[in-house]
C-alpha positions in Angstrom: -7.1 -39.3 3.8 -9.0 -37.7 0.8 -9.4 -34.3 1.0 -12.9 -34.3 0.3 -13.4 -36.4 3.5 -14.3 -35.0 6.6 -11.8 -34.5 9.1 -11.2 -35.7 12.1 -9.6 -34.5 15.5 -7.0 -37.6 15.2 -6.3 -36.4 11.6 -5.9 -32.7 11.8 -3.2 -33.4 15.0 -1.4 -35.9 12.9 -1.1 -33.7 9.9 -0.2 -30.7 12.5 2.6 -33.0 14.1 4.1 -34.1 10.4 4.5 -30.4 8.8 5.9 -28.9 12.2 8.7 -32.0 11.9 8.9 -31.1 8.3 9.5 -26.8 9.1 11.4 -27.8 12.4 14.8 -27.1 10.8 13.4 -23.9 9.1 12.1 -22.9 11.7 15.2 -22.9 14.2 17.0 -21.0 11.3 14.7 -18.0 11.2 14.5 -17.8 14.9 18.4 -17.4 14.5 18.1 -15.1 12.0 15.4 -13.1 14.4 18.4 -12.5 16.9 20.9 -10.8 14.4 17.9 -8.2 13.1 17.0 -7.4 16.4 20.3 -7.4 17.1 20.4 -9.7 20.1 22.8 -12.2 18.9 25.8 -13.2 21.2 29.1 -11.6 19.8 31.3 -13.5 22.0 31.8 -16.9 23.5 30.1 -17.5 26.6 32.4 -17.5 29.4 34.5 -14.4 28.2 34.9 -11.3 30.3 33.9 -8.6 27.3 31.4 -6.0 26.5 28.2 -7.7 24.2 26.5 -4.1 24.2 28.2 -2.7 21.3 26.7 -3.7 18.1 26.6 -2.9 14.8 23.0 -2.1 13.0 24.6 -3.6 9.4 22.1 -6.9 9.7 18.8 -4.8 10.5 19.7 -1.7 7.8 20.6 -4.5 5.2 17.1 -5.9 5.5 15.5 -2.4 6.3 16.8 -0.8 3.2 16.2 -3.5 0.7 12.6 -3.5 1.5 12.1 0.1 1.2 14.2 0.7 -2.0 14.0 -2.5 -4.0 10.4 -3.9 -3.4 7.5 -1.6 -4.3 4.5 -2.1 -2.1 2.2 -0.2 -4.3 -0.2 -2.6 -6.2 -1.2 -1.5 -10.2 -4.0 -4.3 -11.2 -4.3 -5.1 -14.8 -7.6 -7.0 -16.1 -8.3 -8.3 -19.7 -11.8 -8.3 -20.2 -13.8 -11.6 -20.0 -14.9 -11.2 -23.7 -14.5 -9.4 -26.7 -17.1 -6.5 -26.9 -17.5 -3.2 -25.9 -19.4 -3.8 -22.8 -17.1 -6.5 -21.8 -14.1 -3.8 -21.6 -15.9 -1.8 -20.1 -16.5 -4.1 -17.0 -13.1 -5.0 -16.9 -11.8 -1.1 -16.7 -14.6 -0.7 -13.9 -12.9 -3.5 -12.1 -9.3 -2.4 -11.8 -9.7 1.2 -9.9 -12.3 -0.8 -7.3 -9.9 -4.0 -6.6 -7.2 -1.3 -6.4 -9.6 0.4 -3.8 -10.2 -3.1 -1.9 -6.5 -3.9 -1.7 -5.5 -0.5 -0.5 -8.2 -0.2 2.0 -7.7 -3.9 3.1 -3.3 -3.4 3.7 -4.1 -0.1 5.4 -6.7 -2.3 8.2 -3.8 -4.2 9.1 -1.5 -2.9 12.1 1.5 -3.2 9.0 1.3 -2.4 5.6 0.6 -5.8 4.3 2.5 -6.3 1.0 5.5 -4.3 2.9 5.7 -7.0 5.5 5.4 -9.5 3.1 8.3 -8.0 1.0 10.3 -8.0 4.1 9.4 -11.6 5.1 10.6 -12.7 1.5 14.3 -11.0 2.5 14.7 -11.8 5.8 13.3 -15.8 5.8 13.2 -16.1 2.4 10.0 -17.6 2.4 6.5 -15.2 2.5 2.5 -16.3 3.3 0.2 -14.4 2.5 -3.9 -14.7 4.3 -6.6 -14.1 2.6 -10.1 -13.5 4.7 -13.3 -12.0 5.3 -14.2 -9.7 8.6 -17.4 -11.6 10.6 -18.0 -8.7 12.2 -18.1 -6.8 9.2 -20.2 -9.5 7.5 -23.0 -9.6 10.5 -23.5 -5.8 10.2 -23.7 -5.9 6.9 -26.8 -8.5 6.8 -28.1 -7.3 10.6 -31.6 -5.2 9.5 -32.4 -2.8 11.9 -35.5 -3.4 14.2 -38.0 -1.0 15.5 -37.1 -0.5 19.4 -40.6 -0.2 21.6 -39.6 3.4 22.7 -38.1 4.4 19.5 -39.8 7.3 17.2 -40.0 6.6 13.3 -37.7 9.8 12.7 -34.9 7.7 14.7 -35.5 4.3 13.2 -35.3 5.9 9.6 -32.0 7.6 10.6 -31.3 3.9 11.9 -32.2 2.3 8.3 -30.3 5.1 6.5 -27.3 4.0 8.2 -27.6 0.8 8.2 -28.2 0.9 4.1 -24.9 3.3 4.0 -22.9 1.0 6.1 -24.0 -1.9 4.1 -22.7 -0.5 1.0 -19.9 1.0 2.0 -18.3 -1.2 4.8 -15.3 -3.3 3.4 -15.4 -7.1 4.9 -12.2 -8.4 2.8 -8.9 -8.9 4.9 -5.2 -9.4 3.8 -2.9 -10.0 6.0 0.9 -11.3 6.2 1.0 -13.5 8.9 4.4 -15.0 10.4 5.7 -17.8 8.2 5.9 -19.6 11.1 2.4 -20.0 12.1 1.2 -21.4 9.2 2.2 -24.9 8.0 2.1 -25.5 4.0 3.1 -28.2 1.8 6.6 -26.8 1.0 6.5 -28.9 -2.4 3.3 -27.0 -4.1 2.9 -23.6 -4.7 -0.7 -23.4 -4.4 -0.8 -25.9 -1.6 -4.5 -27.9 -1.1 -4.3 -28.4 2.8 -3.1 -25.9 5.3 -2.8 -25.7 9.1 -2.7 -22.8 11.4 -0.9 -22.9 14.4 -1.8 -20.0 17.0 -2.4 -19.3 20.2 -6.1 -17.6 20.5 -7.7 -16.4 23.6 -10.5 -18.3 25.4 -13.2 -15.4 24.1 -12.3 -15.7 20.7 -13.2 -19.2 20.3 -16.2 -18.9 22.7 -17.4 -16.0 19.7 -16.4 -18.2 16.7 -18.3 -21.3 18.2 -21.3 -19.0 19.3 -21.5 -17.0 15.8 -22.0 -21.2 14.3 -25.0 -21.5 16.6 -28.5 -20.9 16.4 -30.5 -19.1 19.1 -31.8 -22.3 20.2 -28.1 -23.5 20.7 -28.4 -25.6 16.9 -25.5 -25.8 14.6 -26.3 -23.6 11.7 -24.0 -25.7 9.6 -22.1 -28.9 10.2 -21.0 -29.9 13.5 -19.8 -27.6 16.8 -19.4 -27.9 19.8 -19.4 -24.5 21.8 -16.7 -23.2 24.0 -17.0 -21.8 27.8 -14.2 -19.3 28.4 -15.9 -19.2 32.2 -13.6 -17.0 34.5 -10.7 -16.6 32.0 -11.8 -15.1 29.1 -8.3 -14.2 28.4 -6.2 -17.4 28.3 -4.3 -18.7 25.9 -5.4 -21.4 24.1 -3.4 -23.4 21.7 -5.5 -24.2 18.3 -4.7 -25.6 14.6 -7.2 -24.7 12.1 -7.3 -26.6 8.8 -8.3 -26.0 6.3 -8.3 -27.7 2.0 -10.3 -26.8 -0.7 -14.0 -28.6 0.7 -13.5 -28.6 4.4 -12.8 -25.9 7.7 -12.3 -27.2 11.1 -10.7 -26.2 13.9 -9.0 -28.3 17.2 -8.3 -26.8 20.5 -6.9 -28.4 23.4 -7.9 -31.9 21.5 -11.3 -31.3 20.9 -13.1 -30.5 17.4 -14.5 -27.3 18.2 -16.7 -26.7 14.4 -15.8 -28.9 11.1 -17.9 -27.0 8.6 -17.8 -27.1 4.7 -15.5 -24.7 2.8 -17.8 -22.7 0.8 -15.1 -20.0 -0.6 -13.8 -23.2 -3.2 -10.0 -22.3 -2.2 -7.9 -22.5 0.8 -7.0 -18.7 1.7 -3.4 -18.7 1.9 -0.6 -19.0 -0.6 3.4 -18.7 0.1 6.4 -18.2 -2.4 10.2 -18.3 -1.8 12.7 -15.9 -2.4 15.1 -17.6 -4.7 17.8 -17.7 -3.2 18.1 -20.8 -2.1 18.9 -24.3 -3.2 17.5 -27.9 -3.0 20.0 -30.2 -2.0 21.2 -33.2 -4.1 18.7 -35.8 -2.0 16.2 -38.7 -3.1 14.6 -39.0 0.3 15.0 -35.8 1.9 12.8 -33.0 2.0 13.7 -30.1 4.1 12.4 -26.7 3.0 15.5 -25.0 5.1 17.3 -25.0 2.2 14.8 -23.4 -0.1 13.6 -20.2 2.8 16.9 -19.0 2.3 16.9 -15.4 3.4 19.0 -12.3 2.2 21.6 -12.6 5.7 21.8 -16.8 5.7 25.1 -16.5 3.6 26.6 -13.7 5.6 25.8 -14.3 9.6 29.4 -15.2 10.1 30.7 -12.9 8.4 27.9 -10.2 10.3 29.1 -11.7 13.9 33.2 -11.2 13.0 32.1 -7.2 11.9 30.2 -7.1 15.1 33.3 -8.6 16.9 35.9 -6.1 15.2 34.0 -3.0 15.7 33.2 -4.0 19.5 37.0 -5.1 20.3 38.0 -1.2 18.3 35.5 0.6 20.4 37.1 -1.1 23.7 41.0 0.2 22.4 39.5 3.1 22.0 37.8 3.3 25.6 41.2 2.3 27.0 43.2 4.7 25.4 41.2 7.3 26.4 40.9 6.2 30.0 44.1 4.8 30.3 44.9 3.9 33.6 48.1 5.1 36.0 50.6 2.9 37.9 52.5 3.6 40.7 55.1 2.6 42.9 53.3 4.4 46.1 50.4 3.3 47.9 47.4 3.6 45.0 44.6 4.4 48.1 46.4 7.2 48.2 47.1 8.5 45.2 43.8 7.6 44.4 42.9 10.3 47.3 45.3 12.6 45.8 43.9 12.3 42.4 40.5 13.3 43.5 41.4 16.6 45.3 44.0 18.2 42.1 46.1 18.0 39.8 49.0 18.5 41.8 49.9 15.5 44.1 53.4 14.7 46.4 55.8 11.5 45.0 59.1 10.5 46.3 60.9 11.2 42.3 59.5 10.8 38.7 59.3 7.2 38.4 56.6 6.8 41.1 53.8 7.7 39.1 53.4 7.2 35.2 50.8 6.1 32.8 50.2 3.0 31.5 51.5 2.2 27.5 49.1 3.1 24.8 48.8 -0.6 22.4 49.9 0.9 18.8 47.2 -0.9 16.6 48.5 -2.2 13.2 46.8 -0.6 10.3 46.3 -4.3 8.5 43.7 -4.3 11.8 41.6 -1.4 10.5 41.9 -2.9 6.9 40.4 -6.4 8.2 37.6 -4.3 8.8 37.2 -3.3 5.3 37.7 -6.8 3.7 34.1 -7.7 6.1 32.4 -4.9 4.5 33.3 -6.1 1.2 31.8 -9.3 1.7 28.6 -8.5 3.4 27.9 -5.9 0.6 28.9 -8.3 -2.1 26.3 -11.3 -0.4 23.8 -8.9 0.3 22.9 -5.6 -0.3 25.3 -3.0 -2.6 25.3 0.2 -1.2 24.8 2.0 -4.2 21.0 0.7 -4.2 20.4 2.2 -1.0 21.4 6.2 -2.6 24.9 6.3 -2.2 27.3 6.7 -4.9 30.6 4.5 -5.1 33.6 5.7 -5.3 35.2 6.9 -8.4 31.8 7.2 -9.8 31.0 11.0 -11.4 28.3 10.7 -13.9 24.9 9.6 -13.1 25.1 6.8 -16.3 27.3 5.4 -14.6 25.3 5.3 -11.3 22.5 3.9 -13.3 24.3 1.0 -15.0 25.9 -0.2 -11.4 22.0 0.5 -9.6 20.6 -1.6 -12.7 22.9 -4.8 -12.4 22.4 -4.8 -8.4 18.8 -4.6 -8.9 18.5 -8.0 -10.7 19.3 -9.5 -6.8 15.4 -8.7 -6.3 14.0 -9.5 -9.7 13.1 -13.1 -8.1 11.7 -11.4 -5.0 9.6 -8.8 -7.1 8.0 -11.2 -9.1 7.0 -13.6 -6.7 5.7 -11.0 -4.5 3.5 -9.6 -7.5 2.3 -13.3 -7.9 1.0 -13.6 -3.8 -0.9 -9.9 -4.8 -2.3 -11.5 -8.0 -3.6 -14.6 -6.1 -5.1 -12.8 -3.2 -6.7 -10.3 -5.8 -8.4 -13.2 -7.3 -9.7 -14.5 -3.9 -11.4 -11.3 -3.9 -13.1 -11.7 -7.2 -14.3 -15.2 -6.7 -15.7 -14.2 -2.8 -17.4 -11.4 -4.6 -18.8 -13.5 -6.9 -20.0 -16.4 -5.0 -21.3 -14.4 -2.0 -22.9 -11.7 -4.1 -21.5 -9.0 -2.7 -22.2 -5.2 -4.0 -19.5 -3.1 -2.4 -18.5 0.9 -3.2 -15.0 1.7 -1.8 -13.8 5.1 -2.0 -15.9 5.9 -4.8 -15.6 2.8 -6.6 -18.6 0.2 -7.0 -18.0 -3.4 -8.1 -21.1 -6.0 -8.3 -20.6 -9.7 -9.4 -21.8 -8.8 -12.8 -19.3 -7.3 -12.8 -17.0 -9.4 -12.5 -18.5 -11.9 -15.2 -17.5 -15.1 -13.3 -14.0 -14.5 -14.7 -11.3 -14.2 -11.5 -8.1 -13.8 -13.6 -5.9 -10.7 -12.6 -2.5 -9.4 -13.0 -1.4 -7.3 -9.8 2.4 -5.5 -10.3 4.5 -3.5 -7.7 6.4 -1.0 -9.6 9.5 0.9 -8.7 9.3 4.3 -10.1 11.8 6.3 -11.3 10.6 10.1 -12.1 13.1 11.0 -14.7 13.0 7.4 -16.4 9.1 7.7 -16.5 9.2 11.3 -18.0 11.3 10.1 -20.8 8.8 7.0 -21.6 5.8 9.2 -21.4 7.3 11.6 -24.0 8.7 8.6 -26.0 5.2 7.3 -25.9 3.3 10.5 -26.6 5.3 10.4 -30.0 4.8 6.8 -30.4 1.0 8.1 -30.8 1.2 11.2 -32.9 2.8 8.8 -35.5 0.5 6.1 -35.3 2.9 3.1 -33.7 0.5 3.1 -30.3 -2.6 3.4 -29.5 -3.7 5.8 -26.8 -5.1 3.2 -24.6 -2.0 1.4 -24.8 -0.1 4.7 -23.8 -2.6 5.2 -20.9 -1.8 1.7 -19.7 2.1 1.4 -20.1 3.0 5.0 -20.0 0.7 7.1 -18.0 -0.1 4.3 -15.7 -4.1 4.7 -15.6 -5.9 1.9 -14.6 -9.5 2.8 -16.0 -9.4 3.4 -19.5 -12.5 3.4 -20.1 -13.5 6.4 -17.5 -10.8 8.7 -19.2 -11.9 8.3 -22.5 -15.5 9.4 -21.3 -13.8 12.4 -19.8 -12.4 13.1 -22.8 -15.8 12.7 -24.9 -16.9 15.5 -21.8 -14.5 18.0 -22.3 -15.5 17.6 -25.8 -18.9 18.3 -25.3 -18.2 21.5 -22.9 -16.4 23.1 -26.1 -20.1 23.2 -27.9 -21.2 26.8 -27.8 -24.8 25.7 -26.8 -23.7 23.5 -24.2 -21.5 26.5 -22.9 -24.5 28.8 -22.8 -26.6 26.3 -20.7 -23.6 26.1 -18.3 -23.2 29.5 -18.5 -26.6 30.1 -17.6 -26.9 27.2 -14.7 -24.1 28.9 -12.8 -25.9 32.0 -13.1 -28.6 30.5 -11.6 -26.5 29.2 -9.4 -24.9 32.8 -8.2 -28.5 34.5 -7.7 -27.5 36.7 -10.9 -30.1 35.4 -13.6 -33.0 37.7 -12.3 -30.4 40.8 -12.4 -29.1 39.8 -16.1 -32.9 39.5 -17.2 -34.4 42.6 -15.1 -31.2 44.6 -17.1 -32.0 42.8 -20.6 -35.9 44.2 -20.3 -34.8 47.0 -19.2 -32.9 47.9 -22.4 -35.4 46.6 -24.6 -37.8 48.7 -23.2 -35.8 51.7 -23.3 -34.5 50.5 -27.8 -38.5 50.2 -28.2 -39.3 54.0 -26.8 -35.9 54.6 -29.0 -37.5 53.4 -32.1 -40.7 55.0 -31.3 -39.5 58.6 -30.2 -36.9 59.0 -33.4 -33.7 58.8 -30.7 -32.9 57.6 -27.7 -33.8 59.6 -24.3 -31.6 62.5 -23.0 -29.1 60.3 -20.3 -30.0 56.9 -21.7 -27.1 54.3 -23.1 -26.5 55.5 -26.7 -28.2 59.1 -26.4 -27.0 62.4 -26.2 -27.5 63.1 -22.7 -25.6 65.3 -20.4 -22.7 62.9 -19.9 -21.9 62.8 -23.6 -22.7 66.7 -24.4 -20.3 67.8 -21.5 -17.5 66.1 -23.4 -16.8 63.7 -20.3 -14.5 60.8 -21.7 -16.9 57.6 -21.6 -17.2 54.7 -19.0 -15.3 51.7 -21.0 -16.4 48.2 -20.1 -13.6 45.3 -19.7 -13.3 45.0 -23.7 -12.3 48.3 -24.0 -15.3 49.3 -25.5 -17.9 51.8 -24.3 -20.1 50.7 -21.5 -23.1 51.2 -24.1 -21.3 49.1 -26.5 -19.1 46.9 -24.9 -19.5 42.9 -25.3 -20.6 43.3 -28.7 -23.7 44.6 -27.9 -23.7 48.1 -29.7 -25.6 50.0 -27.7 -29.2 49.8 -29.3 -28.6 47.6 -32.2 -30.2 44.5 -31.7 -27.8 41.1 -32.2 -27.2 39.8 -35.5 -29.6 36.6 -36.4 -28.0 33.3 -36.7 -28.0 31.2 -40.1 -29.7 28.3 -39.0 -32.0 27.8 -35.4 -29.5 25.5 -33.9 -26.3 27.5 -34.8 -25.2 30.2 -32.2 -25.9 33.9 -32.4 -22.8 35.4 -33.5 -21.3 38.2 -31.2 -21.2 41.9 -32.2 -17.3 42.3 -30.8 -15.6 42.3 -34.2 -18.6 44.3 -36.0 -18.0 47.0 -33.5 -14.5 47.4 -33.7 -14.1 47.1 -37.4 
């Protein structure tokens, strides 16, 4: 069938019925996989008489500590401008710190971190999907416009409109989420697959909303064809559903019946996968069984897992024997049982009546068997040494770093294709943006389809950082400028890590700006303003050019006033000093009476009257 044709009911089960046949394999492996990280696996045969309580944590830590250490889940975006030109740069550097925004905001609405789980899905299964959506809720308040209520005042429907404008601007409809490899069926042959089927389970209210949100008030379909759902008396049952989707068309079956199949307006189907890389297509013409590509990080070592489990379980259970080791007798055990339980000190024919059983003496090669399992496990999965601890016989930290280096690579394949799902999904972002016309502003950050210049390419990276390794690259790189082999926005990119270029060089022009002496004395005086002490530095400032105009007039200053003889200075008192260690009458410069020197030119700054005074 085309995929520009319309589905069908008949065709979406068909194609629903052919990938499930195709993951069935796969899909059976995980759910093994699923027992040992939960740790529910069986240890033992069934049918033998032994404790399955005891076991080890090695498969969930393995998986647990790989995802935390070796797979960032921080995304850095990078974006090359859509053009040469100034302005064009400048769009693309106001794109990166908003997308960042948009990606952070939109991992942090799911119940998990999204690009954690994902991480984790690529280790444990081997395979990862990643959904890409938009929130209708989100999208209805957004475009619902506030109406007048009958009994509503025009101070409450403006606080209404005001919030609604807010709430429009600022509310985030864009959703990423990592959902179950299971539950979505793929083309395991194409990266960027062009159909895709969702198999869930959704509750008889959900899909009464979805079919009601695609229907007029007078019960029309808005667009294409639905047919609306009656959850009656149990809104909350379980409804089994497969929603397709391709590049042109959405639909979605429950229970056999097409419930909407409505045209695809995004231009992309919203989900992409990856594998791991650790696994390997078989030597086959005709078959194709993506088993042996989802190969996660404990396939290779589940036996291996179950024997550790086995020999630390069958230890613990010596160990519980020898120290409860039980006591024979020749007497009646009732009662010396009886005995037992009233003292230490109980009645026996002679010695040999009574006597403890014989301790098993455990070969050490037992204990070393132990070892050889631990070996393996940490040489098919995860070394040890990644995970903080040092190996033995290591004493320098180079040498820590060389054997942490070379077990890294074992996620280098992981890494990259999980930075090529965030890249993907960051471009679904841009192109819904664009084609719905979207103005958002998350966490300070705007981002408008002109933005975005009809250009969706973008490079999203999780990096792991290393404090000490990224000191010495910043400093390397802060020479690298002073001698002219980099260029500072190539040092804020690489070393420094900043996303917006173009908003730190602006910075930069403003701190430039504050060290202009005029500019300082408008700040200067603004903040005065702003303290309530401009009124006081003016009322003082007339103040003493009244009193240097009677000065001039009367031959001297007044007996008492700032730079007379008055009684302060004729009693030989020492004089107030101000905080330059000057006078109070002279301090700052100001010289008591004499008025300020005159500048050279009108737009050059007064010069102050500190060094006059002190030469």
């Amino acid at each position: 069938m085309p995929l520009d044709e319309k589905p069908t009911t008949e065709y979406v089960e068909k194609l629903a019925k052919h990938l499930e046949g195709l993951w069935s394999r796969t899909h059976a492996k995980w759910m093994q996989i699923d027992s040992y990280y939960n740790q529910t696996f069986q240890i033992w045969p069934a049918g033998l008489n032994r404790p399955e309580w005891l076991k080890p944590a090695r498969s969930r830590s393995i998986v647990d500590h790989a995802t935390d250490h070796q797979l960032a889940h921080d995304p850095v975006i990078h974006r090359m401008p859509a053009a040469e030109g100034v302005m064009h740069k400048r769009r693309a550097d106001k794109v990166e710190p908003a997308l960042k925004a948009i990606m952070d905001e939109a991992s942090l609405l799911e119940p998990s971190l999204t690009w954690k789980q994902v991480g984790k899905h690529l280790l444990l299964y081997g395979y990862a999907i990643v959904e890409d959506g938009l929130d209708g809720s989100v999208l209805h308040d957004r475009d619902d416009k506030p109406r007048k209520g009958r009994d509503e005042t025009g101070e409450e429907y403006t606080a209404r409109q005001r919030l609604a404008a807010a709430k429009a601007e600022m509310m985030m409809p864009f959703r990423t989420r990592a959902p179950h490899p299971a539950r979505v069926l793929l083309d395991p042959t194409e990266k960027e697959p062009k159909i895709a089927i969702k198999h869930t389970y959704r509750y008889s209210k959900d899909l009464e909303d979805m079919t009601k949100a695609r229907m007029t008030s007078n019960g029309k379909p808005k667009r294409g064809s639905v047919t609306k759902w009656e959850c009656g008396d149990e809104p909350f049952s379980l409804i089994e559903t497969y929603e397709y989707w391709s590049e042109c068309w959405h639909a979605m079956v429950a229970e056999g019946d097409m419930m909407f199949v409505e045209k695809n307006t995004w231009g992309f189907v919203p989900y992409s996968h990856a594998y791991a890389g650790y696994g390997q297509e078989v030597t086959s013409y005709t078959e194709v069984d993506p088993s042996y590509m989802a190969v996660g990080i404990l396939e290779p070592v589940l036996p291996v897992l179950k024997a550790q489990a086995q020999a630390v379980a069958g230890r613990h259970n010596a160990l519980m024997e020898a120290t409860f080791n039980p006591t024979g007798t020749t007497m009646d055990s009732a009662e010396l049982q009886e005995q037992l339980s009233t003292g230490d000190v109980i009645e026996m024919g002679n010695r040999g009546d009574v006597w403890k059983m014989e301790i098993p003496q455990l070969p050490r090669w037992m204990f070393q068997s132990e070892e050889w399992l631990d070996k393996d496990i940490e040489m098919g999965t995860f070394a040890r040494a990644l995970a903080g601890m040092r190996e033995q016989g290591v004493s320098t930290v180079g040498q820590q770093a060389i054997l942490s280096t070379a077990a890294g690579r074992k996620f280098a394949a992981p890494a990259r294709q999980l930075e090529h799902l965030a890249s993907r999904s960051a471009s679904h972002v841009l192109q819904l943006i664009d084609i719905m016309a979207l103005r958002l502003n998350v966490h300070g950050h705007k981002i408008t389809p002109q933005d975005i210049e009809h250009n969706y390419s973008v490079r999203v990276s999780f990096e792991l950082i290393d404090p000490v390794l990224q000191l010495q690259n910043r400093e390397l790189g802060m020479r690298e400028v002073q001698q002219g082999l980099k260029s500072k926005e190539t040092y804020w990119s690489a070393d420094a890590r900043l996303e917006d270029a173009t908003g730190e060089r602006r910075r930069l022009l403003e701190d430039l700006i504050r060290t202009d002496p005029e500019v300082q004395r408008l700040l200067a005086g603004e903040v005065l303003r702003e303290a309530g002490l401009l009124q006081a530095i003016e009322a003082a400032r007339a103040e003493e050019e009244a009193m240097a105009a009677a000065a001039q007039g009367g031959g001297g200053a007044p007996a008492g006033a700032p730079g007379g003889g008055g009684p302060a200075m004729a009693s030989g008192e020492p004089p107030v000093l101000g905080p330059d260690g000057m006078p109070l009458n002279q301090t700052m410069g100001t010289g008591g009476l004499r008025p300020l020197r005159e500048p050279l030119t009108p737009g050059t700054a007064k010069p102050s009257r500190i060094g006059a005074s002190r030469a």
